[in-house]
VOGUBA-410743 format. One record per residue (C-alpha): x, y, z. Coordinates in steps of 0.2 Angstrom, whole numbers, plus 5000, padded with zeros to 4 digits. Layout:
REM residues N
XYZ/...
END
This chain:
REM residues 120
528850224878/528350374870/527250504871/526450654863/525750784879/525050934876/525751104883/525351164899/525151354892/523851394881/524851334865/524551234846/526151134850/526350984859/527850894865/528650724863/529250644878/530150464877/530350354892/531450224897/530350114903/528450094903/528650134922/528450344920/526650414913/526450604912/524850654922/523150674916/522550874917/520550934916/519851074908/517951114912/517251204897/515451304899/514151294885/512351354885/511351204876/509651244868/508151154860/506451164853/505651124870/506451234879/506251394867/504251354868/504251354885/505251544886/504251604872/502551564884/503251624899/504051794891/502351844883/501851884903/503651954909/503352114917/504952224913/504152374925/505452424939/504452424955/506152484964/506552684961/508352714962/509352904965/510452864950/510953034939/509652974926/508452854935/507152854917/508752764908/510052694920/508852614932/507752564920/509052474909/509852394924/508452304927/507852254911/509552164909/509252074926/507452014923/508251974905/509851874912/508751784925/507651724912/509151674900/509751564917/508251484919/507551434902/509151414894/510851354910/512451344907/513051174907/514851104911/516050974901/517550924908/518850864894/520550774899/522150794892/521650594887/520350634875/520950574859/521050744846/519250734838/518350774854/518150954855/517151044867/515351114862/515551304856/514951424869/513351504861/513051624879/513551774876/514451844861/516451834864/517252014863/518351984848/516751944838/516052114842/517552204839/517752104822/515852164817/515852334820/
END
């Protein structure tokens, strides 16, 4: 018997192992991938709730620069509990079984740093 296994570091290559016998098979691995779906239905619903969001900070900190610091630290929590409640991350588990045309979905979360390096 033979097989083709992937490597189990982060790699393009993959290996092939002949058996003797159909009596050895190599175990199945999971990957869980995170992706952040989207659709029509759900940018309408956002897009009525946001008109109403209140970005206000109730809560005064003693930061250095309260009018900036606190002020943007809460803006990017209101604005991150929003983006987890109209828009969750969903979970896909692929195996090392999968035959090679099942990819996982492309993350569409937050930007991945390389991209941001890459567009400056």
């Amino acid at each position: 018997m033979v097989r083709v296994v992937a490597s189990v570091v982060k790699s393009d290559h993959k290996a092939v192992v002949a058996f003797p016998d159909n009596t050895s098979k190599m175990p199945k691995t999971k990957r869980q991938h995170a992706y952040r779906p989207h659709t029509p239905a759900q940018h309408a619903q956002f897009l009525q709730h946001a008109a109403n969001i209140d970005f206000t900070n109730r809560c005064t900190t003693a930061s250095s620069d309260p009018a900036v610091n606190a002020q943007f630290d809460h803006f990017y929590m209101v604005a991150k509990q929003h983006l987890e409640e109209y828009y969750p991350d969903k979970v896909v588990t692929m195996t090392s079984r999968d035959p090679e045309y099942i990819t996982p979905p492309p993350y569409k979360g937050h930007a991945a740093p390389e991209k941001q390096a890459h567009a400056q």
